[in-house]
C-alpha positions in Angstrom: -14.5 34.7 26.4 -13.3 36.9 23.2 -9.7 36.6 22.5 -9.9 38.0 18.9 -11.4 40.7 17.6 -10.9 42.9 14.4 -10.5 46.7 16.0 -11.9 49.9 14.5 -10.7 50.7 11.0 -9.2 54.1 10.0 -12.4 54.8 8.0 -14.0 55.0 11.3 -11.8 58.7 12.2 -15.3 60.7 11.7 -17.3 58.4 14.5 -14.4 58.5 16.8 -14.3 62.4 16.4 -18.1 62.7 17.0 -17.9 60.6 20.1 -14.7 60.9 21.7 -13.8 64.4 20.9 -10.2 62.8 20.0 -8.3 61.2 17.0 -7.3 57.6 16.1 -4.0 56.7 16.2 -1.4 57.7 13.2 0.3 54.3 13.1 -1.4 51.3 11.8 -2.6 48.2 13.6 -2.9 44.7 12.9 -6.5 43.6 11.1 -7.0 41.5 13.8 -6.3 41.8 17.4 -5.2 38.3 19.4 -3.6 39.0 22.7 -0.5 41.1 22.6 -1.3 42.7 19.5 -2.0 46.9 19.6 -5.1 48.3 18.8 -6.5 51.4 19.7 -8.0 52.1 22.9 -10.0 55.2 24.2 -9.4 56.0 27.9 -9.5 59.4 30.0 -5.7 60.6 30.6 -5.5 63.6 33.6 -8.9 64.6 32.8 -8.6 64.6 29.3 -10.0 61.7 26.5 -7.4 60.4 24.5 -6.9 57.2 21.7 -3.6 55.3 21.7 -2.2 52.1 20.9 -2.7 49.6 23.9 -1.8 45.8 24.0 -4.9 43.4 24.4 -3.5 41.9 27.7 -2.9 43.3 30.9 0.4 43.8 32.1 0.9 45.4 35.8 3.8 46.3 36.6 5.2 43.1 39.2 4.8 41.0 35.6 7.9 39.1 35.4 7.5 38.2 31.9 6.1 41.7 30.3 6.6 40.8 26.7 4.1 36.7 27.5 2.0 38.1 30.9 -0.8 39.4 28.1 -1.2 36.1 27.0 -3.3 34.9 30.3 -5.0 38.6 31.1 -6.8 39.3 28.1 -10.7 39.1 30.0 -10.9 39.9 33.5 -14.1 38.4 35.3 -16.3 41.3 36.5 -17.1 39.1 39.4 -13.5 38.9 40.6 -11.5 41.9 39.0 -11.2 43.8 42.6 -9.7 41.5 43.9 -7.7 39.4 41.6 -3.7 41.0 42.0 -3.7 41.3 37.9 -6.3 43.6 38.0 -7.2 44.7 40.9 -5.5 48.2 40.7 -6.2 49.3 37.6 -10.2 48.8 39.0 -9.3 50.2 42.3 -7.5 53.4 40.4 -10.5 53.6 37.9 -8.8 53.3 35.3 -11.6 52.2 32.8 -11.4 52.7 28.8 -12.9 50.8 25.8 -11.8 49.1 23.3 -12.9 49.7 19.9 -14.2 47.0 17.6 -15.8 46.1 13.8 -16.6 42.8 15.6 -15.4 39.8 17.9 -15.1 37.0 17.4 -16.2 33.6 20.0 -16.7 30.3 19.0 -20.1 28.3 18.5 -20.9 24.8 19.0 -23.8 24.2 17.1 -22.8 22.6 14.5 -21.2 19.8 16.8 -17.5 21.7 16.5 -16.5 24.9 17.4 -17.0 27.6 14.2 -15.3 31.2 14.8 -18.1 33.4 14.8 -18.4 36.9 14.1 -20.1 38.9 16.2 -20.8 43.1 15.5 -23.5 45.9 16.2 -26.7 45.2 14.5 -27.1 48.6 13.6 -23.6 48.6 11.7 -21.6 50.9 14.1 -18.7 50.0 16.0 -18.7 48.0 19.2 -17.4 49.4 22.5 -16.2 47.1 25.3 -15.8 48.2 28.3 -12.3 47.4 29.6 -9.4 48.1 32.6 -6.1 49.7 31.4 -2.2 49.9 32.9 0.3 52.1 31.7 4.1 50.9 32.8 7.6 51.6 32.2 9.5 48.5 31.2 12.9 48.4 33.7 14.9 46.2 31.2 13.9 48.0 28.3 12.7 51.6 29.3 9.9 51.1 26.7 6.3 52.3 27.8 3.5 49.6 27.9 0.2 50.7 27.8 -2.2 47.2 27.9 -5.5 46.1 28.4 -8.3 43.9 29.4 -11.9 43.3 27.9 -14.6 43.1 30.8 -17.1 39.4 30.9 -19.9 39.0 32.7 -21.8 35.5 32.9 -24.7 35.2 29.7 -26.0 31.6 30.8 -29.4 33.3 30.8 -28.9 35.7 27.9 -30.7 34.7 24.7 -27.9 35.9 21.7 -24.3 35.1 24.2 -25.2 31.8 25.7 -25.0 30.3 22.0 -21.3 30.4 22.1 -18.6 28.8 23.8 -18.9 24.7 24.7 -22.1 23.9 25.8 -20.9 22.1 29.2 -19.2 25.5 29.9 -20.3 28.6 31.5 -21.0 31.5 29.2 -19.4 34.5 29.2 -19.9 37.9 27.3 -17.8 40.8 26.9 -19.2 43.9 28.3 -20.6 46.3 25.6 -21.3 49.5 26.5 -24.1 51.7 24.4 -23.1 55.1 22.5 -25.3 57.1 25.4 -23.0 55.2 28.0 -19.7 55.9 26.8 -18.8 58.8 29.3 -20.6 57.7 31.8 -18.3 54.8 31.7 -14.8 56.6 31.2 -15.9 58.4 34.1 -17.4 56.3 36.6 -16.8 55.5 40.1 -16.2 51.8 41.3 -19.6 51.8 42.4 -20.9 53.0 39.1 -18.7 50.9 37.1 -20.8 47.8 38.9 -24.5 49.4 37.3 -22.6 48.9 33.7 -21.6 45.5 33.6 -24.4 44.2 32.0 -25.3 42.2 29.2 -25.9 43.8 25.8 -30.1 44.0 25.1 -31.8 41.7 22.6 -31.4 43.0 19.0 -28.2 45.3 20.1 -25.6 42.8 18.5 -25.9 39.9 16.0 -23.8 37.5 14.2 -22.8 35.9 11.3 -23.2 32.2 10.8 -22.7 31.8 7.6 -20.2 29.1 8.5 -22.8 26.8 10.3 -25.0 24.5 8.6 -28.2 26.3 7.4 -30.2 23.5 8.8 -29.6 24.9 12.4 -31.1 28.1 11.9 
């Protein structure tokens, strides 16, 4: 399951505008995302789309430990989110967004050890994962916390996803979600939501494995 991605650059303000109707953030963000870093995140705020910084992490707001609880929440199970107490109110309360990437990044055993791999829109434009968002107000420090989680659904069976991961493990796939999806997704019901956890097409995404010996391919 991804924890690491490179998010959206600021060269991307034009497609964001086009889609989304809204701006990225002023403030700069890391080049790579790992799990309680900021990036920015696109999610529908009292009716209204909007892009902020958000922590790749979930934090509700019974998290004893706000600033390390991201650490362990960074891909909710689409089997399981309902019901699992980490994230089973933002689901409930529909809170869905996505998170905006150049690519992620999961690791592939081919090669015999695991090799970071880079994985991206095969037509060049930036990946969108679909994702569950809180928004709290830290008691201790009265800072605002706005944090996420990246959606997986199981890719045994999927031709490009099962590559990755250890090959005695189940594999898992973000959810990405197709530009003609986007608002159907930010504005879904629960039952909705279900119809778009699906595994990308064949040909949507691709990867580079320039790392791996050419013999394997």
């Amino acid at each position: 399951m991804c924890s690491n991605f490179e998010p959206i650059k600021h060269t991307q303000v034009a497609w964001v505008k086009h889609h989304f109707d809204c701006q990225l953030p002023a403030a700069d963000w890391p080049a790579e995302t790992y799990p309680t870093y900021a990036a920015p995140f696109v999610y529908v705020d009292q009716g209204k789309l909007k892009c902020e910084l958000a922590q790749f992490g979930l934090v509700p707001h019974w998290a004893q430990d706000k600033k390390k609880f991201g650490l362990k929440t960074y891909n909710a199970r689409s089997e399981t989110v309902s019901e699992k107490p980490s994230y089973r109110m933002a689901w409930r309360e529909r809170r869905f967004g996505l998170i905006l990437t150049e690519r992620f990044y999961e690791p592939c055993y081919e090669s015999g050890r695991a090799v970071r791999t880079g994985i991206y829109r095969s037509d060049g434009q930036p990946t969108a994962i679909a994702s569950i968002w809180e928004r709290i107000i830290d008691r201790e420090t009265g800072e605002v916390l706005m944090s996420f989680s990246m959606l997986t659904v199981n890719a045994d069976a999927h031709s490009f996803m099962k590559r990755f991961h250890k090959p005695e493990d189940e594999k898992r796939s973000v959810v990405v979600v197709e530009n003609n999806h986007f608002m159907n997704w930010l504005h879904a019901t629960n039952e909705q939501a279900k119809g778009l956890l699906m595994l990308s097409r064949d040909g949507y995404l691709e990867a580079d494995f320039s790392n791996a010996p050419a013999s394997l391919f």
